[in-house]
Residue frames as qw, qx, qy, qz and C-alpha x, y, z in Angstrom:
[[0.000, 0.885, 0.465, 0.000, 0.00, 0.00, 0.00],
 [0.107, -0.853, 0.160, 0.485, 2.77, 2.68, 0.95],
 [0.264, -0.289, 0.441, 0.808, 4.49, 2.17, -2.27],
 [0.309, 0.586, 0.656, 0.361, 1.08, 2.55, -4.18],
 [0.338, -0.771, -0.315, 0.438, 0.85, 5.70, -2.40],
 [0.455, -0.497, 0.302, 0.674, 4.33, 6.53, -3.17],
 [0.340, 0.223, 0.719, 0.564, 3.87, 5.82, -6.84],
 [0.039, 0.840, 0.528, 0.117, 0.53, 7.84, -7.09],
 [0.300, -0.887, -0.194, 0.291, 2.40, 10.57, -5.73],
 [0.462, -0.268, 0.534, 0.655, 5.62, 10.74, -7.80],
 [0.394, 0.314, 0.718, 0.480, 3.32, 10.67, -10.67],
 [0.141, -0.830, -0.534, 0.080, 1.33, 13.52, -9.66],
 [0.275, -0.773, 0.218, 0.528, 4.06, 15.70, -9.06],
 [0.418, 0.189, 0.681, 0.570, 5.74, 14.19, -12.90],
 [0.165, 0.706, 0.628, 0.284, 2.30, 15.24, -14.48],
 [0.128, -0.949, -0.053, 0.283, 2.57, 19.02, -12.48],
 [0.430, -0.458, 0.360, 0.690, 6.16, 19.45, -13.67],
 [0.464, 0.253, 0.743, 0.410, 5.47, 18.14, -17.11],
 [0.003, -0.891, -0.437, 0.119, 2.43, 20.70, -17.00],
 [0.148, -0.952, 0.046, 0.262, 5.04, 23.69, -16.75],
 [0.282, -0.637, 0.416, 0.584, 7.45, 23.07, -18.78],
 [0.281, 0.121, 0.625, 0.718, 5.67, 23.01, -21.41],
 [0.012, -0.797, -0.347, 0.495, 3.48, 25.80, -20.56],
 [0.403, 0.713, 0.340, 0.461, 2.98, 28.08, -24.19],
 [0.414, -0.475, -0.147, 0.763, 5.31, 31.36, -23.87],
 [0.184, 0.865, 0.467, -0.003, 4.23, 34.58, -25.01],
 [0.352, 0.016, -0.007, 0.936, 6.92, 37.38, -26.49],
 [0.040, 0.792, 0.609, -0.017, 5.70, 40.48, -25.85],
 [0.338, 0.260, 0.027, 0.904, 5.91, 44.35, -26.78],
 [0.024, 0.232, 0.172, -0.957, 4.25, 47.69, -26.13],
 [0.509, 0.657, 0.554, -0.046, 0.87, 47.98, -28.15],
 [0.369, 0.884, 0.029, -0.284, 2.20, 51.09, -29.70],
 [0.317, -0.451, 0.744, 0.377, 5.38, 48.84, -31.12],
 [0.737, 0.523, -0.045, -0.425, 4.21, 48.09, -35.00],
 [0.207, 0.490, -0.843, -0.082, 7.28, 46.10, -35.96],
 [0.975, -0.064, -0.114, -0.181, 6.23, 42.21, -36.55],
 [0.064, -0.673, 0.735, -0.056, 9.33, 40.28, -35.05],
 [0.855, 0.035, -0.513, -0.069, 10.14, 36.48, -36.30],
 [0.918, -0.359, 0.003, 0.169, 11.65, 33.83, -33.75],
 [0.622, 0.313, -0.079, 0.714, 15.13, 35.35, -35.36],
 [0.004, -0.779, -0.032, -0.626, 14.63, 38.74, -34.54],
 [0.687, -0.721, 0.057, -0.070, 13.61, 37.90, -30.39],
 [0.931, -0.268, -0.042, 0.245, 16.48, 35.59, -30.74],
 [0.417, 0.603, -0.032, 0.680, 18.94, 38.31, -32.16],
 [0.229, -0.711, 0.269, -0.608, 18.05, 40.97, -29.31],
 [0.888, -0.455, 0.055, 0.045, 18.44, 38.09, -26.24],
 [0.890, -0.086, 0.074, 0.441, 21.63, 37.25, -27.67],
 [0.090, -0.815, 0.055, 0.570, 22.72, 41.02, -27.96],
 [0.659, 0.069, 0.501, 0.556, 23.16, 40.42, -31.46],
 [0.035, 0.635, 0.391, 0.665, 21.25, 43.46, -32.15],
 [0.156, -0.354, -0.607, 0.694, 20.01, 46.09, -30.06],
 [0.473, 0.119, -0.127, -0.864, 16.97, 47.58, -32.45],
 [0.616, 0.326, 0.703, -0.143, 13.79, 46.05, -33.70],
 [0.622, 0.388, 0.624, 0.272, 13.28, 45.48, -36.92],
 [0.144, 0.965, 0.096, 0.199, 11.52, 49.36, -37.72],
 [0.530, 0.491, -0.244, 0.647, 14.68, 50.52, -35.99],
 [0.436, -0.775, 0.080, -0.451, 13.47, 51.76, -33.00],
 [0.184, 0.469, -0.791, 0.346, 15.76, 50.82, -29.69],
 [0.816, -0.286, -0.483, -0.141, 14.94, 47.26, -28.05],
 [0.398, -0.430, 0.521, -0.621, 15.20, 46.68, -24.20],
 [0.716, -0.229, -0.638, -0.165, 14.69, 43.00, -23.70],
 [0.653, -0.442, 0.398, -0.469, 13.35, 41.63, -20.08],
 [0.682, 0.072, -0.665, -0.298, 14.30, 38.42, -18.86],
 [0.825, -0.324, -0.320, -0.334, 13.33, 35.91, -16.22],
 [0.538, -0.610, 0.548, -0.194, 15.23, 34.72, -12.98],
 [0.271, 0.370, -0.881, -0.117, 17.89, 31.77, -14.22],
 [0.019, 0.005, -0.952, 0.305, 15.83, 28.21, -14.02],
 [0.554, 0.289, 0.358, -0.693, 12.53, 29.96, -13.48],
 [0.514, 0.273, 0.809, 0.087, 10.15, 27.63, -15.74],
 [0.540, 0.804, 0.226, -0.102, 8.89, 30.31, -18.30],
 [0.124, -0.800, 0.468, 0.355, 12.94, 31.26, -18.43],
 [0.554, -0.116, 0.811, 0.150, 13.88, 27.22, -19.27],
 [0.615, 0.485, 0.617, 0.073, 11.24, 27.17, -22.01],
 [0.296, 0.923, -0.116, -0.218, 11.75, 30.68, -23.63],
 [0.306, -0.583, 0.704, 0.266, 15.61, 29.66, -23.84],
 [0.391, -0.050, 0.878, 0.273, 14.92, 26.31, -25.20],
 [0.540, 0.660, 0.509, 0.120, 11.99, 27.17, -27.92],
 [0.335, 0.935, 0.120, -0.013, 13.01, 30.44, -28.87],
 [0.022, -0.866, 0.469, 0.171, 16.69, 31.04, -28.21],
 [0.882, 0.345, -0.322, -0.001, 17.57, 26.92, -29.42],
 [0.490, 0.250, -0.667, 0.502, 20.01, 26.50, -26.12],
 [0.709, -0.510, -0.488, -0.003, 19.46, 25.18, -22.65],
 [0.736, -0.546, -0.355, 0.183, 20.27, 26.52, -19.63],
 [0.514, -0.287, 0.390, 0.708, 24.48, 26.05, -19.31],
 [0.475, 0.518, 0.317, 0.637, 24.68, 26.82, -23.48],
 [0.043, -0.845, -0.088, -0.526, 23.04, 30.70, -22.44],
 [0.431, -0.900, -0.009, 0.065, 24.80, 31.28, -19.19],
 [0.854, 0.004, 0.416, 0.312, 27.77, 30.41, -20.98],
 [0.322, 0.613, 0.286, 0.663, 27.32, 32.52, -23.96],
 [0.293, -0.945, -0.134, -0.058, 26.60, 35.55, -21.12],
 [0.754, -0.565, 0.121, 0.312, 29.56, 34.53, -19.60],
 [0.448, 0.282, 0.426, 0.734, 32.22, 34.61, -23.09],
 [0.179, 0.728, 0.319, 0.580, 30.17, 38.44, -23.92],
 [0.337, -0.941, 0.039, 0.016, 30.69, 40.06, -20.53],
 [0.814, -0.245, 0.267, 0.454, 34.35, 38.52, -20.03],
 [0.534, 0.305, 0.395, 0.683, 34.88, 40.50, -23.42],
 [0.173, -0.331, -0.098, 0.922, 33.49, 43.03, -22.82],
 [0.106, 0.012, -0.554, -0.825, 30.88, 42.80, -25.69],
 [0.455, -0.404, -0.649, -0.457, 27.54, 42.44, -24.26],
 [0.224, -0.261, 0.507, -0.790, 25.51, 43.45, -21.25],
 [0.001, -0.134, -0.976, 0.171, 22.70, 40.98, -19.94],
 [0.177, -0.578, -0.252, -0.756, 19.26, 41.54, -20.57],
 [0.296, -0.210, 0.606, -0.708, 17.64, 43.05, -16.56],
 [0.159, -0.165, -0.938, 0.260, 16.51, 39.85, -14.41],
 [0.537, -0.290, -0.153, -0.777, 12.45, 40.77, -14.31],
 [0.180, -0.203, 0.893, -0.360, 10.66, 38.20, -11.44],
 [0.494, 0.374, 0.707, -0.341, 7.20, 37.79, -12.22],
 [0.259, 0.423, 0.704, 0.508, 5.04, 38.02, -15.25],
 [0.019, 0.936, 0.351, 0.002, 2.56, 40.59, -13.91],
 [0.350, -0.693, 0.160, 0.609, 6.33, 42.99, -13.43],
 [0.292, 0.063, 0.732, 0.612, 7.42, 41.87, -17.25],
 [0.141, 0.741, 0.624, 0.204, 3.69, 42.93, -18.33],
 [0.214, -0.905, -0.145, 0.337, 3.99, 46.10, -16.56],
 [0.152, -0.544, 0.456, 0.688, 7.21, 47.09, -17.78],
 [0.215, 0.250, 0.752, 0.570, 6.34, 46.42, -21.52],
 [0.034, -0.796, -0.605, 0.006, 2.79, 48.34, -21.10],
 [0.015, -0.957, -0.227, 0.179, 4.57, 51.38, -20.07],
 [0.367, -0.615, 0.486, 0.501, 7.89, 51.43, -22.03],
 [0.791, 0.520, 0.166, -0.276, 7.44, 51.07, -25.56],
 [0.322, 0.609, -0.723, -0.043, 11.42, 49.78, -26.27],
 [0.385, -0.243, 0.869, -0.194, 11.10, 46.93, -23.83],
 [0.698, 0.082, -0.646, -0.299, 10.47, 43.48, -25.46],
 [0.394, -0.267, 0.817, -0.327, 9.71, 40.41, -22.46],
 [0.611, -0.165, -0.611, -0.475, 8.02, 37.27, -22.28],
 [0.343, -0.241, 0.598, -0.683, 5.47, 35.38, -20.23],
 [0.250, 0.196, 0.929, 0.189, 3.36, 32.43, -19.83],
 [0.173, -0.244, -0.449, -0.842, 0.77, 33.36, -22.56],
 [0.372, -0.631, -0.674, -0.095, -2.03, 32.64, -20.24],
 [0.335, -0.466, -0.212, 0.791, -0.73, 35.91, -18.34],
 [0.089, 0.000, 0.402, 0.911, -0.96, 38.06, -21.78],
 [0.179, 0.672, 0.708, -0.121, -3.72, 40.36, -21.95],
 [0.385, 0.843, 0.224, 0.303, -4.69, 43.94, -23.86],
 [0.177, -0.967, 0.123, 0.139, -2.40, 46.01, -22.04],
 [0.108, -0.627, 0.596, 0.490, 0.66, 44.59, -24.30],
 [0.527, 0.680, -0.204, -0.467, 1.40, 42.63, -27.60],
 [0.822, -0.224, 0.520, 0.061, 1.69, 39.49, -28.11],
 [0.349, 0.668, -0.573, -0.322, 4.42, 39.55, -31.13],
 [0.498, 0.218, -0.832, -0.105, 5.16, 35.44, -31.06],
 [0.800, -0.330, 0.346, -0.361, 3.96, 32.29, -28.85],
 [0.421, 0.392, -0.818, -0.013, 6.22, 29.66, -28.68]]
């Protein structure tokens, strides 16, 4: 009986994880940001490969406490590297001297906020968070 228990429980918790990390992520802009931005573009400004959007206008990306579960997934769907790979790459662009991190936002409802009232900042959140007061420019 205690390892049906066990088992019932293990799985339960599995099924929650499972649940969140693959939870649907939402880039987001300003409303009054017109620029359409592919999966390249986001990934361009994360990886300071750029620092405009598309129209030209200066980009501000937000991102997520290292680990955090909308961080893990944004990384892996949109930037195509886990974890290590991007704290890595941070690591190699500060060391040089050639790149600044984007600022460590905590929550979604902060990430919304800043994006609502800053019309350079780019973030993301889980898309069930995303509502009229910003732009949902990609879901991954």
């Amino acid at each position: 009986m205690k390892t049906f228990v066990r088992n019932l429980i293990g799985s339960s918790v599995l099924v929650a994880f499972s649940t969140i990390a693959t939870a649907e992520i939402a880039v987001i802009v300003n409303p009054a940001n017109a620029d359409a931005l592919t999966k390249d573009d986001i990934s361009a400004l994360y990886l300071a490969k750029t620092k405009t959007f598309p129209g030209g206008k200066n980009a501000i990306p937000l991102d997520r406490p290292e680990g955090s579960p909308s961080r893990v997934e944004f990384v892996s769907k949109v930037i195509d590297k886990d974890e290590a790979q991007m704290k890595s790459y941070w690591s190699r662009l500060i060391f040089t001297g050639k790149g600044v991190p984007p600022k460590v936002v905590e929550s979604d409802a902060e990430v919304k906020d800043m994006v609502a009232r800053n019309p350079d900042t780019i973030g993301f959140i889980d898309a069930a968070a995303a509502d009229a007061t910003v732009k949902v420019v990609g879901k991954f």
